[in-house]
Each structure stands twice: as structure tokens, then as C-alpha cells.
C-alpha positions in Angstrom: 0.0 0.0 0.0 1.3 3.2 -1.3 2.6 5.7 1.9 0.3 9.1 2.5 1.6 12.2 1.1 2.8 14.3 3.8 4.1 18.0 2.4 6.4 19.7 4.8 8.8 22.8 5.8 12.5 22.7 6.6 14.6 25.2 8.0 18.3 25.9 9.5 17.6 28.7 11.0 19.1 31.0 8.4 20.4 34.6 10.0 17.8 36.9 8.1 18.0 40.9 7.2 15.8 43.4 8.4 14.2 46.0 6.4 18.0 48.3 6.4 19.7 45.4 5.2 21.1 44.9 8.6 21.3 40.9 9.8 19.6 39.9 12.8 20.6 38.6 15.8 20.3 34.3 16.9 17.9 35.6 19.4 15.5 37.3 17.2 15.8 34.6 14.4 15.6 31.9 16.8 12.1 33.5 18.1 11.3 34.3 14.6 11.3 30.4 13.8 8.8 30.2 16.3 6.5 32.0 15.1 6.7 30.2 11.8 6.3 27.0 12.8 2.9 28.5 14.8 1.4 29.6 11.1 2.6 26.5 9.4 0.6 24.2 12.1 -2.4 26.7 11.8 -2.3 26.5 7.8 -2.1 22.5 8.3 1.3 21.7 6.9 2.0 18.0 7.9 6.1 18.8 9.8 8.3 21.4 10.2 12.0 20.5 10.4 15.1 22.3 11.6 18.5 21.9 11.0 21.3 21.7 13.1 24.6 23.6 12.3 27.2 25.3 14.6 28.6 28.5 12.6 26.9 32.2 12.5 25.1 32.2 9.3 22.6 29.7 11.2 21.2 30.3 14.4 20.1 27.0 15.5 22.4 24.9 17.2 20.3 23.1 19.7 16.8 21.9 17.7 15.8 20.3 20.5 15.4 23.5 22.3 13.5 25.0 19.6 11.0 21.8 19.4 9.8 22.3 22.5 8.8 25.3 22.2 7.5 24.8 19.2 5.2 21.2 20.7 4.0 24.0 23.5 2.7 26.7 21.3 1.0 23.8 18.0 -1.5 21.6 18.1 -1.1 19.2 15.5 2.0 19.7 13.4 4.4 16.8 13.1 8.3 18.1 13.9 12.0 17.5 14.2 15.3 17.5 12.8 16.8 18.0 9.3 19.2 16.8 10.0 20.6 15.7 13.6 24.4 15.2 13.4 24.4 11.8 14.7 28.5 11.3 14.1 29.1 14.2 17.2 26.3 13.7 19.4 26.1 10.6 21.4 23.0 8.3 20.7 21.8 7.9 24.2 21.2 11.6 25.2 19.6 11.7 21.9 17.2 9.5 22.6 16.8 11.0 25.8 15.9 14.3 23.9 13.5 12.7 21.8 11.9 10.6 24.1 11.3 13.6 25.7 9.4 15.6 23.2 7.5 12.7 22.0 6.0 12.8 25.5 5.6 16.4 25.5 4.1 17.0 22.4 1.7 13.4 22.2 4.3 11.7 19.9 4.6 14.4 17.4 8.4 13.7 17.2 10.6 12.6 14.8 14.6 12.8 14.3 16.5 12.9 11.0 19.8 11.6 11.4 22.9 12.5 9.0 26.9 13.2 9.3 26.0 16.8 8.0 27.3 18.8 5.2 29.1 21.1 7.6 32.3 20.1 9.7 32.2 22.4 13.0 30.9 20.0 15.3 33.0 17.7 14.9 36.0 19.9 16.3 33.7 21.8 18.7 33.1 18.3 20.6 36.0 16.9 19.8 36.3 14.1 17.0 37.9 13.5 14.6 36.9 13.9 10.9 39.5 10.3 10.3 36.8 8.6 12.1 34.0 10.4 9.8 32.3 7.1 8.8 33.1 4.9 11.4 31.3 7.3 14.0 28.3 7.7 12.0 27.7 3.8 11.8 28.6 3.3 15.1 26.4 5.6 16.5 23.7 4.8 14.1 23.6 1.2 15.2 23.5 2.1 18.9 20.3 5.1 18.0 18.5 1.9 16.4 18.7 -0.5 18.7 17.3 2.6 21.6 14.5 3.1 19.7 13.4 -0.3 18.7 14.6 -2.1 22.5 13.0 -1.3 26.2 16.5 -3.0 27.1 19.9 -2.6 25.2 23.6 -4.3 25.4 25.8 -2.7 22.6 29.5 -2.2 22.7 31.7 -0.5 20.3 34.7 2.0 20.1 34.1 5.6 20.2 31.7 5.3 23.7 31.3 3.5 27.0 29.6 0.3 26.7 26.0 -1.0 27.3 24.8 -3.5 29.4 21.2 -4.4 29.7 20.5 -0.7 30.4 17.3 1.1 30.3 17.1 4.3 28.7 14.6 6.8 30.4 12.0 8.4 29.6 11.0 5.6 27.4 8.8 5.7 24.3 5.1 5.7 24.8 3.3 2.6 22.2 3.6 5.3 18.9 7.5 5.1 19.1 10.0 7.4 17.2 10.0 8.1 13.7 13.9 7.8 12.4 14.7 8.7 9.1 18.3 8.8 7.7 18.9 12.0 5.6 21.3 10.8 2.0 22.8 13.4 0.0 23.1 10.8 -2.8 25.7 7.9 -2.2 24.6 4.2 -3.2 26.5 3.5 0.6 24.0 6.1 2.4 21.3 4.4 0.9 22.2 0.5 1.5 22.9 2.0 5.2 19.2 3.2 5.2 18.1 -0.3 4.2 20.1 -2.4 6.6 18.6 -0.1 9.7 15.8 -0.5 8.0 14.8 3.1 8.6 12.7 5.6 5.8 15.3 7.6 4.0 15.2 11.4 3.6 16.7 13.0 -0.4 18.6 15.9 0.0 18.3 17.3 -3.2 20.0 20.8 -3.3 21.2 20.1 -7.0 19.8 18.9 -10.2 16.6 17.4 -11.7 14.9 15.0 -9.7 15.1 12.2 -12.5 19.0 11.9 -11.8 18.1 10.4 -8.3 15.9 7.3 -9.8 19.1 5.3 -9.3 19.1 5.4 -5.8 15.2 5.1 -5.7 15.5 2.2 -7.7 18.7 0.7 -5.2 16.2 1.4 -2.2 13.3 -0.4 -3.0 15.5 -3.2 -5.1 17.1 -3.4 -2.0 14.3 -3.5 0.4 12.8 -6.6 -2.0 15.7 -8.4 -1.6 15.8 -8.4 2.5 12.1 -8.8 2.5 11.5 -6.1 4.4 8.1 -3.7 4.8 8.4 -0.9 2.7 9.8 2.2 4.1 8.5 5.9 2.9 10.7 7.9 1.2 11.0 11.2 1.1 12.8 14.6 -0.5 14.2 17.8 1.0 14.8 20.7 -1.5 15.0 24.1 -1.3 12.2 26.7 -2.6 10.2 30.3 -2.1 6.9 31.0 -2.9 5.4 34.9 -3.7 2.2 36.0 -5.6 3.9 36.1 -9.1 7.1 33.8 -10.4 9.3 36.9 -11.4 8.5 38.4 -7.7 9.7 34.9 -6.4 12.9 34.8 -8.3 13.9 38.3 -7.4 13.7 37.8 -3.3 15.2 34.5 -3.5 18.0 35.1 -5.6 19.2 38.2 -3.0 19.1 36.2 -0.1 20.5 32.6 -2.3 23.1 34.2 -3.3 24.3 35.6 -0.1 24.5 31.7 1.2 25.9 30.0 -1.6 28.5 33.0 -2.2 29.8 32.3 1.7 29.7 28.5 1.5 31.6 28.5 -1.9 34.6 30.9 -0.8 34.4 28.1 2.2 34.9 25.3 -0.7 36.2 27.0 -3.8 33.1 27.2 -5.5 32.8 30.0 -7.9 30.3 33.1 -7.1 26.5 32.1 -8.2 25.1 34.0 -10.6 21.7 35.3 -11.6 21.6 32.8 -14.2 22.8 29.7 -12.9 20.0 30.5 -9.9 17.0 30.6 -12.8 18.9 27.5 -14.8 17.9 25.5 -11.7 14.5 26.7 -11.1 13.7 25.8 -14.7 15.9 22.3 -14.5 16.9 21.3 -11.6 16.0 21.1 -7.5 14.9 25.0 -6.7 10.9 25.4 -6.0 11.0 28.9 -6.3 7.7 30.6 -7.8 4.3 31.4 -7.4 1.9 28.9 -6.3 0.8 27.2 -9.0 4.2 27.0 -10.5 5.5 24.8 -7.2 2.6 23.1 -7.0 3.1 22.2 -10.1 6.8 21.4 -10.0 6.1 19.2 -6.5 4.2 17.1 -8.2 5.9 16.2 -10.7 8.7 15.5 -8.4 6.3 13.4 -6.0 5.5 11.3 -9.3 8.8 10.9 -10.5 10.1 9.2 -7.5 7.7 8.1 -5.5 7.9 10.0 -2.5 6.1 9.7 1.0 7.2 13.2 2.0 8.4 16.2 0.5 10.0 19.1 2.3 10.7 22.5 1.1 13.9 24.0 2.9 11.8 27.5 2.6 14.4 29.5 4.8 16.8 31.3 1.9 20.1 32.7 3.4 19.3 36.3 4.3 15.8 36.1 2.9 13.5 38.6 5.7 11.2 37.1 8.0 8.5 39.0 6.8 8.9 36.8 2.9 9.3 33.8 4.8 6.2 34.0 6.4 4.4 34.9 3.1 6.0 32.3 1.4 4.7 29.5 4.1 1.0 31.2 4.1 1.5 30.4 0.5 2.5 27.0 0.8 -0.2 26.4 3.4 -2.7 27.9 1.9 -2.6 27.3 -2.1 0.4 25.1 -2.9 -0.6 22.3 -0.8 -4.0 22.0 -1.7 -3.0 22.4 -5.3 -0.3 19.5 -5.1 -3.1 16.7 -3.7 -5.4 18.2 -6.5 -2.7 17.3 -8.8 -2.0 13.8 -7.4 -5.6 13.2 -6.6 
């Protein structure tokens, strides 16, 4: 039986400008976020999702914070991470976090686990980026068996051992939803399918058709250990406003700004103006007006199959005040229109 549809919002907390051009401080994004998850549960948008990064051009280092708040002030909206950096937290205290808001918020919950695209953490709690795989899989074994076990004994080399310990608060009946985020490696995805855990595209670049392969290794791969079909889901980025040109023109300001500092970071050259509207037309950016990413979500959704899609709507220095009309937007028309389209 084919998964639900569930349509919803990402963000990492992106430092925003005010009306002078002037950035904002973490304190007033961070209460800015608020607020936007608040409209997207009152507009009905099925999650909102943060990320987790530990440099100044994002302000949200500790999501878990931020949930909370967020399960006190909604009333229905599913949330979590996009993504939790597994490879420099430790699994247990994790759980512990999770566990947590699950029984805060009803078991609204859910975790997205990843190495991240970003390498501060790993210094900032000291590891080493040598053990860059083996921490992940280490620590992503030890996260599974938590959730899935009242009582777990696991050993392995980058924490203390475990020895028929409880882990408190436990999960209520409704558990913890786990995906692993894959930024496209045939190894991210196998490790998906061993944990047996729903895996989460992150698709920042390019047409959705070039990721088919790794559909296809997913579910091949899923036949072939039997196993119950897991959903799968994309995370892309995108901005909605009333017209397509109008959409273009705030994103691109803000995009730019983002990319620009991440590419002097990793040698990329400057973005331009048309390389931004080459990948609206072709490739992973849902930036328009409604109709056009309804449209363009869709198609996606039909191409690969997908259980979820999530639009990272938070554009560098985009203002709050776009953000929020851009997830009224999405709320309001774009999802509606999508499940017209699929109906």
C-alpha cells in the first residue's frame, strides 16, 4: 500500500536581514522560527523541520530546544530535525531528547539523522573527521537498537559500553519516527536499508530524474531483505510569492548571499543570476508562485515516489516577513493544489 503524502517545511535557522539590510541577531531569528512553525501548524502543513549547524550564518544549534517550544505553542503539526548530526552527538542523550518531546508533544516527534554537510561540530566536541564514517555507523547502530529495544547491550569503540541498560523516559506505544537523511551515495542508501529506517533525499542540486538510481537501489534493495516498505522522502530548497518573477527576485538576493559564503568556504565560484533561474527551470529549486511549485512538487512526488516532501523554505538572508508569506503560500494554495494534482 502506497505511503500518504505528507508536504512539509525545513529550515536551519538561516540569520535573516531586516528592512535596512542589517542581519539579525540568533535571538531574534531563533524567536522568529517560532513563530513560523505557529502559522505553518495553523495552515495545516504535515512537519516542520530544523537543522542543526554550529557556525553564524545559522542560528540553530540546539533543535531540540527549539521543538519544544514549538510542541507548546502547535497543536497538530508533526516536527523534528533535518538533520541531527548523529556522528558528534552521542546516541543515548539523543534518545533521551526525543523521548522527551514525544512525550511532550503526544508523539509528534521525529529525528532525521545524518553526518552533516558542515564540519564544525566535529572539532567543537572533539572528533575527529579520520573517524568520519566509522562514527556515524557506530552511532547509528546504537540510535537503532534505543529506539526499537526497552533493554539494550551494545559495545563499540568511540563510547562506553552498554549492558542491559534502560534508557529513560522511554517511548510511549507510537515510538520514534527515524529517518536517515542521503545526499546521494549508493552507501547512504544501503545503510538506510540495513537499519531499515525511511530515507530522507537531500536534493540541493539537479533534476529530480538523476536520483531514480538510488530510488531504484532502495526499494531493489528492500525486496531483496524482505523487508516492509519504508517511505521515502525529498528535502529541496524553494520560495513561494504571488507572481514567479517576484519569487525569483527575493530568493535570488538572499541565495546568493549563502551560496556565495559557502563557496569561498569550498572553492566554488560566485553564483550568478543565471545559474539561480537554470535550476529553477531544471533542476532542485521550487522557487515561484503557487501554482508553478505546486506544479513542480508534483511532478517530483510522481517521479520518484515520495512519502514526503519538504521544502527547505528559509533562503540565506531572505526577511522574515517573505518567509512567512512564502509559508502562508504554501499552506494555503500550494498544498491544496499539489493533492489536487495527485488526486
Amino acid at each position: 500500500m502506497a505511503q500518504p503524502l505528507e508536504l512539509g517545511l525545513d529550515t536551519f535557522g538561516d540569520v535573516t536581514a531586516r528592512e535596512d539590510g542589517q542581519l539579525k541577531s540568533h535571538a531574534e531569528v531563533l524567536r522568529d522560527v517560532l513563530d513560523e512553525a505557529v502559522l505553518a501548524d495553523e495552515l495545516g502543513v504535515d512537519f516542520f523541520g530544523l537543522g542543526e549547524h554550529h557556525r553564524d550564518d545559522f542560528a540553530i544549534s540546539a533543535p531540540e530546544v527549539v521543538l519544544a517550544a514549538i510542541a507548546a505553542r502547535t497543536k497538530r503539526i508533526r516536527f523534528g530535525t533535518a538533520v541531527t548530526v548523529l556522528s558528534s552527538d552521542d546516541p543515548v542523550r539523543l534518545f533521551q531528547r526525543f523521548s522527551t518531546l514525544n512525550a511532550l508533544s503526544g508523539g509528534r516527534a521525529e529525528v532525521m539523522l545524518g553526518r552533516g554537510s558542515f564540519i564544525e561540530s566535529y572539532e567543537l566536541f572533539g572528533f575527529k573527521l579520520d573517524d568520519y564514517e566509522e562514527l556515524f555507523e557506530e552511532k547509528l547502530d546504537l540510535f537503532a537498537r534505543l529506539i526499537r529495544n526497552d533493554v539494550v547491550t551494545w559495545t563499540g569503540k568511540h563510547r562506553a559500553p552498554l549492558r542491559r541498560q534502560r534508557v529513560y523516559p522511554p517511548l510511549g506505544p507510537e515510538g520514534l519516527k527515524a529517518w536517515i537523511g542521503v545526499g546521494g551515495s549508493p552507501e547512504s542508501v544501503l545503510r538506510a536499508v540495513r537499519h531499515e529506517l525511511p530515507m530522507m533525499l537531500a536534493i540541493i542540486g539537479g533534476a529530480a530524474q538523476r536520483f531514480l538510481p538510488f530510488v531504484d537501489l532502495y526499494q531493489r534493495s528492500y525486496a531483496q531483505i524482505g523487508g516492509a516498505p519504508q517511505p521515502l522522502g525529498v528535502h529541496s530548497p524553494g520560495h513561494i510569492a504571488p507572481t514567479d518573477a517576484e519569487a525569483q527576485t527575493e530568493a535570488f538576493a538572499g541565495y546568493k548571499v549563502l551560496h556565495d559564503r559557502i563557496g569561498r568556504e569550498r572553492g566554488w565560484p560566485p553564483t550568478t543570476r543565471a545559474d539561480f533561474e537554470r535550476e529553477i527551470e531544471h533542476g532542485a529549486m521550487y522557487v515561484g508562485a503557487p501554482e508553478t511549485v505546486a506544479q513542480k512538487i508534483a511532478d517530483c512526488v510522481r517521479t520518484l515516489g515520495l512519502s514526503r516532501f519538504d521544502m527547505k523554505y528559509s533562503m540565506g538572508t531572505l526577511p522574515h516577513a517573505a518567509l512567512m508569506r512564502s509559508i502562508g503560500l504554501y499552506g494555503s494554495q500550494v498544498i491544496p493544489r499539489v493533492r489536487a494534482l495527485l488526486a
